[in-house]
CHARMM-style PDB file with segment names, atoms N, HN, CA, C and O in Angstrom:
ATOM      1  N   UNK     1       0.829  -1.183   0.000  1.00  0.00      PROA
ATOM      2  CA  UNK     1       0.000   0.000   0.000  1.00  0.00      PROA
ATOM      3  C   UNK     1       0.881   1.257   0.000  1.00  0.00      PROA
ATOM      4  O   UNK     1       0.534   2.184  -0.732  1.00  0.00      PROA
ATOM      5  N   UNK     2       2.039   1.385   0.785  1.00  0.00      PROA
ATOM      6  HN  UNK     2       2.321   0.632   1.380  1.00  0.00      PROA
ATOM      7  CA  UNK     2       2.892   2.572   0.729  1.00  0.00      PROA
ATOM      8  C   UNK     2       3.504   2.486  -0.420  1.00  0.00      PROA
ATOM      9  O   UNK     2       3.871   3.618  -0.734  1.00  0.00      PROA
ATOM     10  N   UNK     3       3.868   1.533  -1.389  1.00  0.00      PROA
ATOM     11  HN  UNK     3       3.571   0.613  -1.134  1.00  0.00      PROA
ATOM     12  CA  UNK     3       4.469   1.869  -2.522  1.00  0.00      PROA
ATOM     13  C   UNK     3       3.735   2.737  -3.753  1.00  0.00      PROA
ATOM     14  O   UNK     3       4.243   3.554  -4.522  1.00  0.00      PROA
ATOM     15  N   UNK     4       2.257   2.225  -3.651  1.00  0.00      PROA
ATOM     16  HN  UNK     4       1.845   1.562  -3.027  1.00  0.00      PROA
ATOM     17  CA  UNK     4       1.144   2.651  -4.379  1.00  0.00      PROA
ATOM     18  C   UNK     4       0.995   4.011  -3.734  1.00  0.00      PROA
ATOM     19  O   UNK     4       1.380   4.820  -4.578  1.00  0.00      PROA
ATOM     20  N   UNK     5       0.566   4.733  -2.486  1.00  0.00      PROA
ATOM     21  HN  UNK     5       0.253   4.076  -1.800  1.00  0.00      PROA
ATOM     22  CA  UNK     5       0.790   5.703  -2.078  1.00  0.00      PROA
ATOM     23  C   UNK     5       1.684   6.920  -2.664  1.00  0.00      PROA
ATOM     24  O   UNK     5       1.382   8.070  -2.980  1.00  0.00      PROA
ATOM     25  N   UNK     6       2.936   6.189  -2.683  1.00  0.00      PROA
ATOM     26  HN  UNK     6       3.182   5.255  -2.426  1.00  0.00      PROA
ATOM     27  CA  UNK     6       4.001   6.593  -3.024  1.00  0.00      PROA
ATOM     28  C   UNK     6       3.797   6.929  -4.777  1.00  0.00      PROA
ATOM     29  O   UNK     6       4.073   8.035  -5.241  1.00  0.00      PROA
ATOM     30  N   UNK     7       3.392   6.045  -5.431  1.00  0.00      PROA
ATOM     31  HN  UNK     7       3.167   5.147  -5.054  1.00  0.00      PROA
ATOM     32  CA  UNK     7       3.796   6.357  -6.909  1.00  0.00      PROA
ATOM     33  C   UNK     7       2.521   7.549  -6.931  1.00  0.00      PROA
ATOM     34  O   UNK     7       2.907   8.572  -7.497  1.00  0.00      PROA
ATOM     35  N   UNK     8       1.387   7.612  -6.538  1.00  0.00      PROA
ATOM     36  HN  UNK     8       1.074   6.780  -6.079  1.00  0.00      PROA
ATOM     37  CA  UNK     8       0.143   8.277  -6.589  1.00  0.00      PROA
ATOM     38  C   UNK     8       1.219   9.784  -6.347  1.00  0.00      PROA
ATOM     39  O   UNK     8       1.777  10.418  -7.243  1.00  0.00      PROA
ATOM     40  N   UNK     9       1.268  10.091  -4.673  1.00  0.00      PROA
ATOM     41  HN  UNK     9       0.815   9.576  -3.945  1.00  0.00      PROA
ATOM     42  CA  UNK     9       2.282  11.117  -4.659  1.00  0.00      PROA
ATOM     43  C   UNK     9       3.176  11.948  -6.170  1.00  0.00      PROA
ATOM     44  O   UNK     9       3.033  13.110  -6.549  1.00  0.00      PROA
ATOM     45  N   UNK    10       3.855  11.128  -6.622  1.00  0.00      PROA
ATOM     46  HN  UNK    10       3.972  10.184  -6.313  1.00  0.00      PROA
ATOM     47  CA  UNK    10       5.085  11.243  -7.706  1.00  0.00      PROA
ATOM     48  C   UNK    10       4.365  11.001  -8.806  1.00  0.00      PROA
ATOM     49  O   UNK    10       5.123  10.673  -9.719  1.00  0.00      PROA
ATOM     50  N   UNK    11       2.866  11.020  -9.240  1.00  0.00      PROA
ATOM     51  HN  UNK    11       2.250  11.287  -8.498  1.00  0.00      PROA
ATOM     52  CA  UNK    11       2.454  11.017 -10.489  1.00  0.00      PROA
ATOM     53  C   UNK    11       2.452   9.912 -11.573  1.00  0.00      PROA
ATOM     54  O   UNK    11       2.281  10.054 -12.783  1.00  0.00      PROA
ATOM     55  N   UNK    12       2.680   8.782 -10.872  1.00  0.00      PROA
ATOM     56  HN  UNK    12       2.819   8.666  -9.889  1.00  0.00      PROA
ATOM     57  CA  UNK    12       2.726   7.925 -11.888  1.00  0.00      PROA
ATOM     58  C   UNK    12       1.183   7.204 -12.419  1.00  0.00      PROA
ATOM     59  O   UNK    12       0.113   7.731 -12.113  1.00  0.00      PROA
ATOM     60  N   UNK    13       1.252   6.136 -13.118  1.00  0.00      PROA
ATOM     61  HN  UNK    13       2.121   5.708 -13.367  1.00  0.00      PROA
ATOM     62  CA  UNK    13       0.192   5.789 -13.942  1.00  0.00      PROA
ATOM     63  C   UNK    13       0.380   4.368 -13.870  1.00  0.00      PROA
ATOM     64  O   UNK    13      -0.678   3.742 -13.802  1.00  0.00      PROA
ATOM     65  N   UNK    14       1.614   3.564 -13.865  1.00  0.00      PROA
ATOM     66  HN  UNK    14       2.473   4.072 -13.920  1.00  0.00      PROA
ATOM     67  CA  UNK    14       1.255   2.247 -13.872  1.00  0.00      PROA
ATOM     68  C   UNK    14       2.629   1.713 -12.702  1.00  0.00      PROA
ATOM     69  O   UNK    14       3.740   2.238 -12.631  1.00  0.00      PROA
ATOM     70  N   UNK    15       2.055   0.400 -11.786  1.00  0.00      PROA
ATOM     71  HN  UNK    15       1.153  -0.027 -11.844  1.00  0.00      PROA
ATOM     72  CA  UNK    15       2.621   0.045 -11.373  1.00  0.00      PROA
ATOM     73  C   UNK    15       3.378  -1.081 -11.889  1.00  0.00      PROA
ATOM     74  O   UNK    15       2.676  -1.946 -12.412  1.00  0.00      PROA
ATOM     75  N   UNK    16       5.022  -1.361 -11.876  1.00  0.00      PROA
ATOM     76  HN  UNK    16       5.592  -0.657 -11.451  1.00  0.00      PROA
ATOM     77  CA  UNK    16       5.584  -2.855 -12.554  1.00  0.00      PROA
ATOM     78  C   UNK    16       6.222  -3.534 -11.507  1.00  0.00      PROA
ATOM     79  O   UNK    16       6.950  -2.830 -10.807  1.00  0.00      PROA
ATOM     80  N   UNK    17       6.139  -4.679 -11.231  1.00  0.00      PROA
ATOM     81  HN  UNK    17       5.548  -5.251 -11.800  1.00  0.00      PROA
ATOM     82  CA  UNK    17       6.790  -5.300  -9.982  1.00  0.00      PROA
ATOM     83  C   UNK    17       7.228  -6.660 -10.011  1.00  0.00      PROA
ATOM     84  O   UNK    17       6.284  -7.449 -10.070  1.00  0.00      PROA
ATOM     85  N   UNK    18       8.405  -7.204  -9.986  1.00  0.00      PROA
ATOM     86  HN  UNK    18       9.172  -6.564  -9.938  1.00  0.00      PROA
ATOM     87  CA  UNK    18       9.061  -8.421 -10.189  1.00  0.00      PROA
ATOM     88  C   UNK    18       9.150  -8.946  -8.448  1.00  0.00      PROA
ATOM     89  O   UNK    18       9.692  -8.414  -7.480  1.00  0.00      PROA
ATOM     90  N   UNK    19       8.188 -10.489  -8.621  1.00  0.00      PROA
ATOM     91  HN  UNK    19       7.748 -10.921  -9.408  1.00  0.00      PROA
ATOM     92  CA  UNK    19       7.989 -11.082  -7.375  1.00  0.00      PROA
ATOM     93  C   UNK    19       7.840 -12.525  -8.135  1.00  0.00      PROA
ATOM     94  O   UNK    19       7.439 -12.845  -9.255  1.00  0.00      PROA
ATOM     95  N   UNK    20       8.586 -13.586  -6.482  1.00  0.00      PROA
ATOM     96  HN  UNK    20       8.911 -13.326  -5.573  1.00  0.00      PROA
ATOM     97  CA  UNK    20       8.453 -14.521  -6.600  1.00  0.00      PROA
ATOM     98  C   UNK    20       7.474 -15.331  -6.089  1.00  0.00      PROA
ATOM     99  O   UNK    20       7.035 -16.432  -6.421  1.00  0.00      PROA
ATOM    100  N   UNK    21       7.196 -14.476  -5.121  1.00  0.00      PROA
ATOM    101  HN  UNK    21       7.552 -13.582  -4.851  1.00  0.00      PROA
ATOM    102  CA  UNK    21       5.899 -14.869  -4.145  1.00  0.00      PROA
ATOM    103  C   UNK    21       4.664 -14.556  -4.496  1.00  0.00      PROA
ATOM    104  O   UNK    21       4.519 -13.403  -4.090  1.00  0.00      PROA
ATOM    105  N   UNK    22       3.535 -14.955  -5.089  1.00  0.00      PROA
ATOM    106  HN  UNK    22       3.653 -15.892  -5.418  1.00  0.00      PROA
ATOM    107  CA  UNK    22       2.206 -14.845  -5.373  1.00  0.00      PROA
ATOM    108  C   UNK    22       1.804 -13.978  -4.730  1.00  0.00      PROA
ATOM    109  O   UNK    22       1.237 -13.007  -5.233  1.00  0.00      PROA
ATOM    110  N   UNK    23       1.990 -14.112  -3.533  1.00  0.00      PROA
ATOM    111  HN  UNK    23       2.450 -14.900  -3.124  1.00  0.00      PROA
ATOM    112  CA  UNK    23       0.827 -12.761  -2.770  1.00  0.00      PROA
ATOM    113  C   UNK    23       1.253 -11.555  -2.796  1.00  0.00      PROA
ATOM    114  O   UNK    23       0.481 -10.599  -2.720  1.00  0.00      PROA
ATOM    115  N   UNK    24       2.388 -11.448  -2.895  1.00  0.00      PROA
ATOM    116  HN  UNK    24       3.015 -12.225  -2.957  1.00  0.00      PROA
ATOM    117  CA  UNK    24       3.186 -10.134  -2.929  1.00  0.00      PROA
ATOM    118  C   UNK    24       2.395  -9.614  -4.576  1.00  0.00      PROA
ATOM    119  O   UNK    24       1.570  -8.702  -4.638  1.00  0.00      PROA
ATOM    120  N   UNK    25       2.681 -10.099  -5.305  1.00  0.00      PROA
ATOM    121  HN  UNK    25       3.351 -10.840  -5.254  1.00  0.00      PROA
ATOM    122  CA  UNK    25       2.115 -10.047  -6.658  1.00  0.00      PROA
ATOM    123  C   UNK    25       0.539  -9.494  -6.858  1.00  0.00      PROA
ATOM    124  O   UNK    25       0.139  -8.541  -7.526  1.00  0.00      PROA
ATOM    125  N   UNK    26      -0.258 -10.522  -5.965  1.00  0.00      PROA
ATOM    126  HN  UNK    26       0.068 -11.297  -5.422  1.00  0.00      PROA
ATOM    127  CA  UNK    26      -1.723 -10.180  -5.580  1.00  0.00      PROA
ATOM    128  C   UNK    26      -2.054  -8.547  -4.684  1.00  0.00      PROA
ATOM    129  O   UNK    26      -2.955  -7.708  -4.710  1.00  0.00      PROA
ATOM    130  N   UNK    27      -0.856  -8.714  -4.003  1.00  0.00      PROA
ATOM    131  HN  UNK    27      -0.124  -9.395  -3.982  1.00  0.00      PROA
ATOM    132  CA  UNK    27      -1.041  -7.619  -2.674  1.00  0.00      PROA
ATOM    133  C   UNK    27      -0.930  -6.218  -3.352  1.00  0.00      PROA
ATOM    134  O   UNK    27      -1.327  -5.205  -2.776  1.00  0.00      PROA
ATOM    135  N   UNK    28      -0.366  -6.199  -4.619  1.00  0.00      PROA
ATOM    136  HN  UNK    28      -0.044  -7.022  -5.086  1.00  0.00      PROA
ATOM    137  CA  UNK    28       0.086  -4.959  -5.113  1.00  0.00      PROA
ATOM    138  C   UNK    28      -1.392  -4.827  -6.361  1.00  0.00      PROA
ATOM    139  O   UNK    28      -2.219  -3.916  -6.394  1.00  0.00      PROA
ATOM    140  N   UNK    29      -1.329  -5.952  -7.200  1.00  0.00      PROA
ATOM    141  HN  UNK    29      -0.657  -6.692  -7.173  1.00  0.00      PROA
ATOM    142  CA  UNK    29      -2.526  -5.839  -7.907  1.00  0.00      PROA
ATOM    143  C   UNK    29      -3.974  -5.576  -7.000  1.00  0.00      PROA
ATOM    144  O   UNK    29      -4.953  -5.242  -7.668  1.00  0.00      PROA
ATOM    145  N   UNK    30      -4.126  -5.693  -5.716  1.00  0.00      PROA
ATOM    146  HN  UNK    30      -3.331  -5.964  -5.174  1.00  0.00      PROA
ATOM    147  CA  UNK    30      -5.552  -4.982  -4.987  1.00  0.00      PROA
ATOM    148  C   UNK    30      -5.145  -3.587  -4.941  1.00  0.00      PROA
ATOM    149  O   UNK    30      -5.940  -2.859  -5.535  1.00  0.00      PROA
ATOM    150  N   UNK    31      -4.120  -2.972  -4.402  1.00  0.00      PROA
ATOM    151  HN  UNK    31      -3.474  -3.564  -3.920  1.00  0.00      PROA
ATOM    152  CA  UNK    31      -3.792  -2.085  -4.115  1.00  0.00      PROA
ATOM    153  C   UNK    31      -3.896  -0.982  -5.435  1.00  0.00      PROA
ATOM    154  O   UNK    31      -4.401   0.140  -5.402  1.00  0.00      PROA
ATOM    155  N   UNK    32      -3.237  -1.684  -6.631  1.00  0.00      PROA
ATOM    156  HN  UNK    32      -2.827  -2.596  -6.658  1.00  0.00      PROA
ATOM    157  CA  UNK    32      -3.119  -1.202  -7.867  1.00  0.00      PROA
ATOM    158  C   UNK    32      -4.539  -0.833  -8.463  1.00  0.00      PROA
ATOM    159  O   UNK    32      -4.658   0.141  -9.207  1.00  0.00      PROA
ATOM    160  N   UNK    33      -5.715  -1.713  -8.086  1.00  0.00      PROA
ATOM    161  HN  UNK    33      -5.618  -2.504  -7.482  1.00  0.00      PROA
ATOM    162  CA  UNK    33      -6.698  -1.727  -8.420  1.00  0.00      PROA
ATOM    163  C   UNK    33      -7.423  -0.342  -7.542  1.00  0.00      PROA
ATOM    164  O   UNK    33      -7.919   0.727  -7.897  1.00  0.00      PROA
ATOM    165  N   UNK    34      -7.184  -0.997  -6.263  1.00  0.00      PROA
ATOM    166  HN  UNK    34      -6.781  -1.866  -5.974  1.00  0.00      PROA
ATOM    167  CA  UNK    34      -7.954   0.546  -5.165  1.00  0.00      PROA
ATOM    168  C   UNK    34      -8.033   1.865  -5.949  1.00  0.00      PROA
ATOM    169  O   UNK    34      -9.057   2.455  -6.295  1.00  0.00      PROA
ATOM    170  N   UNK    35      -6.550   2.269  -6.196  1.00  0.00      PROA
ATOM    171  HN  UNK    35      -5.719   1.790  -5.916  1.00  0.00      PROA
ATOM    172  CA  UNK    35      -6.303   3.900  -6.403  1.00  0.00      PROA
ATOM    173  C   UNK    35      -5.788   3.883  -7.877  1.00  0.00      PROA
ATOM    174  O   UNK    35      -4.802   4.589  -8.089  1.00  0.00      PROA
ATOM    175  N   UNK    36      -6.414   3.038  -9.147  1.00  0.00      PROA
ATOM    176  HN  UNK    36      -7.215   2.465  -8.976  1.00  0.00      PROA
ATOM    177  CA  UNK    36      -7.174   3.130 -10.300  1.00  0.00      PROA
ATOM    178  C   UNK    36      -5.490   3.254 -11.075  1.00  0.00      PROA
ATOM    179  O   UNK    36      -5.387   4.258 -11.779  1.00  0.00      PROA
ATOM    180  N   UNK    37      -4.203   2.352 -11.011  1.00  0.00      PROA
ATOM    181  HN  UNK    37      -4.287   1.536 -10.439  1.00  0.00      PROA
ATOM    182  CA  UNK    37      -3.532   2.252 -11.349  1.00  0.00      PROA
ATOM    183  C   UNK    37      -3.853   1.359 -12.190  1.00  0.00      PROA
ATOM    184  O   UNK    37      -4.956   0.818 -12.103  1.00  0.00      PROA
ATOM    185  N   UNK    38      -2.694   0.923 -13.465  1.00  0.00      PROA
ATOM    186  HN  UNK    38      -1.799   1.362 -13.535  1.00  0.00      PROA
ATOM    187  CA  UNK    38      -2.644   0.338 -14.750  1.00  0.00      PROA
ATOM    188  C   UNK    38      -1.184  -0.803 -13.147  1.00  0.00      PROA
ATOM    189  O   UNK    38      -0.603  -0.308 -12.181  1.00  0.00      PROA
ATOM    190  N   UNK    39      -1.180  -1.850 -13.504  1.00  0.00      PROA
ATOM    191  HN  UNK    39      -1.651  -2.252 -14.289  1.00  0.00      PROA
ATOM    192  CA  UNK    39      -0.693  -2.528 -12.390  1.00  0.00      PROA
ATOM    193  C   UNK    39       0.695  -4.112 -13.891  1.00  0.00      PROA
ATOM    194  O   UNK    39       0.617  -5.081 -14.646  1.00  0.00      PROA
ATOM    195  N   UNK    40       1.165  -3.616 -13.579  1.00  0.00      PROA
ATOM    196  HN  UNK    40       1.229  -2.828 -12.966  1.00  0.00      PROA
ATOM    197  CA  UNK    40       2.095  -5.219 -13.988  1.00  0.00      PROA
ATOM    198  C   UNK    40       2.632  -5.939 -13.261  1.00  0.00      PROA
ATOM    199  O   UNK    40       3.242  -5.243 -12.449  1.00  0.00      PROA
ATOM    200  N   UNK    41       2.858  -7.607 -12.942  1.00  0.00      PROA
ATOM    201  HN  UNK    41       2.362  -8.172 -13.601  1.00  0.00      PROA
ATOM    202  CA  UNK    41       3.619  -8.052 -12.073  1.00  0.00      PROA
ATOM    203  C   UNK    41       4.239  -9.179 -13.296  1.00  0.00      PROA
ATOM    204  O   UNK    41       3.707  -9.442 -14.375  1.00  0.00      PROA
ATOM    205  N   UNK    42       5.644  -9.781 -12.689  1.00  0.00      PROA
ATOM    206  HN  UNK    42       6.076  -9.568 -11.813  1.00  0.00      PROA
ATOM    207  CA  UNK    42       6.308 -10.255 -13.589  1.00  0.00      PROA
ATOM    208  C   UNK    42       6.871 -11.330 -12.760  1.00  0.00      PROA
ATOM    209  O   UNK    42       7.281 -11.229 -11.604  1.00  0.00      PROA
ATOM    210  N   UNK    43       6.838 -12.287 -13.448  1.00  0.00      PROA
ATOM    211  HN  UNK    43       6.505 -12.369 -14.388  1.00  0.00      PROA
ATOM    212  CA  UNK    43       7.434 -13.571 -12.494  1.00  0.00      PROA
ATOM    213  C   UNK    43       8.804 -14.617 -13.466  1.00  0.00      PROA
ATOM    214  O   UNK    43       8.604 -15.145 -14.560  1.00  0.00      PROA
ATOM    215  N   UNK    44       9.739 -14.656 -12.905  1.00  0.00      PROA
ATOM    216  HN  UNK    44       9.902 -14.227 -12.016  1.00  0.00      PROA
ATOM    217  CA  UNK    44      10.771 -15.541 -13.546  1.00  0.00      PROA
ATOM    218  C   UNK    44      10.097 -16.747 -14.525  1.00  0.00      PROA
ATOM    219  O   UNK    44       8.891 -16.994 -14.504  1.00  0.00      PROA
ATOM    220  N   UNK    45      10.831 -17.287 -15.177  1.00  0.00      PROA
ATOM    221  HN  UNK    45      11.811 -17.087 -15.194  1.00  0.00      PROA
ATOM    222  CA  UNK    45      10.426 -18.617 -15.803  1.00  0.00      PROA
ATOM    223  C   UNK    45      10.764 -19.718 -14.478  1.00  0.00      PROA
ATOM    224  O   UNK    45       9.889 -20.505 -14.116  1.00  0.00      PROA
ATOM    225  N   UNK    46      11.640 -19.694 -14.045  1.00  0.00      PROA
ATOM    226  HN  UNK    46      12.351 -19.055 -14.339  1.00  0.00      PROA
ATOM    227  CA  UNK    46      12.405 -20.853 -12.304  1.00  0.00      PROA
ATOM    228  C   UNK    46      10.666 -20.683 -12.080  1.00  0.00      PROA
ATOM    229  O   UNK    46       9.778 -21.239 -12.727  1.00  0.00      PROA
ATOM    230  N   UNK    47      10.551 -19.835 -11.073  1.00  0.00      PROA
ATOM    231  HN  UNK    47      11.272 -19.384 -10.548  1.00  0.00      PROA
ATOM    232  CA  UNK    47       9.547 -19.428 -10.405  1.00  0.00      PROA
ATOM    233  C   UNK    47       7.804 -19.801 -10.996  1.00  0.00      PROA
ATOM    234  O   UNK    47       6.961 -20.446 -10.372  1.00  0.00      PROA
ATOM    235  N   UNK    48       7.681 -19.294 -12.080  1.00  0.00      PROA
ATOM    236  HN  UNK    48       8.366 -18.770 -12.587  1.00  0.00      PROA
ATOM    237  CA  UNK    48       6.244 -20.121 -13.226  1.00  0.00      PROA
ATOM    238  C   UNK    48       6.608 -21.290 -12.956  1.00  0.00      PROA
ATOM    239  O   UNK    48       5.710 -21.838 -12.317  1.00  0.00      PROA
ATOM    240  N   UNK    49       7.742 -22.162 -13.170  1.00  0.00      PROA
ATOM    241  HN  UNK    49       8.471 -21.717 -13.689  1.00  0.00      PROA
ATOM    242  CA  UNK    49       7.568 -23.770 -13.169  1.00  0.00      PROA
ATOM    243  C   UNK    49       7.074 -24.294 -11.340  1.00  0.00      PROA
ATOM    244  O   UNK    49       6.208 -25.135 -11.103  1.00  0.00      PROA
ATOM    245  N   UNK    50       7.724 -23.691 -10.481  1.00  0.00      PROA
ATOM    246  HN  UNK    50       8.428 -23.008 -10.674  1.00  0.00      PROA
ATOM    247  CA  UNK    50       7.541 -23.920  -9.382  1.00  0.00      PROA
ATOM    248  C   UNK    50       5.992 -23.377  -9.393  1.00  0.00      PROA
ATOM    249  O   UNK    50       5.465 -24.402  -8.959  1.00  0.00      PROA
ATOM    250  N   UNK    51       5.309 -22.805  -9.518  1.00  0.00      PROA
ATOM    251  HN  UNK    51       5.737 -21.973  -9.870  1.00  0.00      PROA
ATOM    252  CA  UNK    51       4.086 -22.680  -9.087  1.00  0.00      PROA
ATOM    253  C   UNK    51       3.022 -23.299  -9.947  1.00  0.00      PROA
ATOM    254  O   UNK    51       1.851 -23.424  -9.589  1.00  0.00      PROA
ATOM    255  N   UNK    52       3.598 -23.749 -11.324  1.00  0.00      PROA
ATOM    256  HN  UNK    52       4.550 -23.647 -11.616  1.00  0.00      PROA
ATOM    257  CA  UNK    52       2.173 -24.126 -12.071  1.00  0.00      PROA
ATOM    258  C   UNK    52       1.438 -25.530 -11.342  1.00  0.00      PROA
ATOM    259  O   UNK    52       0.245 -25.713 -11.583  1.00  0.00      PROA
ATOM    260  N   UNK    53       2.235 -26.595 -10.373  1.00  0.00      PROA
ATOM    261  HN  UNK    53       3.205 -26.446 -10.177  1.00  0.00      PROA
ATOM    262  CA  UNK    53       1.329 -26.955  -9.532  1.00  0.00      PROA
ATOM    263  C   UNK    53       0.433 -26.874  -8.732  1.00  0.00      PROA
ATOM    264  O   UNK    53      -0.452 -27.670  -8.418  1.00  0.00      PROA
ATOM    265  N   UNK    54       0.740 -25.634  -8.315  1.00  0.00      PROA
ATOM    266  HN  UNK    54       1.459 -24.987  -8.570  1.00  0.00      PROA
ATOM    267  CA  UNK    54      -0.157 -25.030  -7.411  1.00  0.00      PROA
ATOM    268  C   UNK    54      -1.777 -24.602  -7.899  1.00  0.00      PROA
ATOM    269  O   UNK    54      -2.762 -24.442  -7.179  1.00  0.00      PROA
ATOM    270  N   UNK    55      -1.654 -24.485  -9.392  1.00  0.00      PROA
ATOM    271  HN  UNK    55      -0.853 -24.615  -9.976  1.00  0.00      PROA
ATOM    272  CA  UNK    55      -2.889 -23.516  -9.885  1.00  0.00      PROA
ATOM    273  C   UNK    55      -3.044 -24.077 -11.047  1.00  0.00      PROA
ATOM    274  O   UNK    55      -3.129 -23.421 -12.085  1.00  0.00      PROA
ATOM    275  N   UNK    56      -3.110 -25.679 -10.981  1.00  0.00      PROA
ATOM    276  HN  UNK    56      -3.041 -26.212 -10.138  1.00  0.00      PROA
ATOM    277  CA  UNK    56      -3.861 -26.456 -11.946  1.00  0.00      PROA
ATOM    278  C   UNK    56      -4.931 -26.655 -11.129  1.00  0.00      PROA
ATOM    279  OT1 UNK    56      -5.898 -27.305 -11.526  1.00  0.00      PROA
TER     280      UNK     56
END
């Protein structure tokens, strides 16, 4: 939420964020969503293989 805060402050328009952890990823896309940001999150290829079990 303070990062989103933060870009709102400084004028920006879209958030981009490289995470390995899903929720971190999620936590920024609610946030991104709240205060009407354009939101990207980006995840390694390592990291996609480790989770596509999770979310079959």
């Amino acid at each position: 939420m303070g990062e989103t805060l933060m870009a709102k402050y400084l004028g920006k328009k879209k958030l981009i964020a490289e995470t390995s952890a899903r929720k971190d990823g999620v936590a920024l896309t609610i946030a991104a969503a709240y205060f009407g940001f354009e939101c990207e999150i980006q995840t390694g290829e390592l990291d996609m293989d480790k989770e596509h079990p999770n979310i079959q």
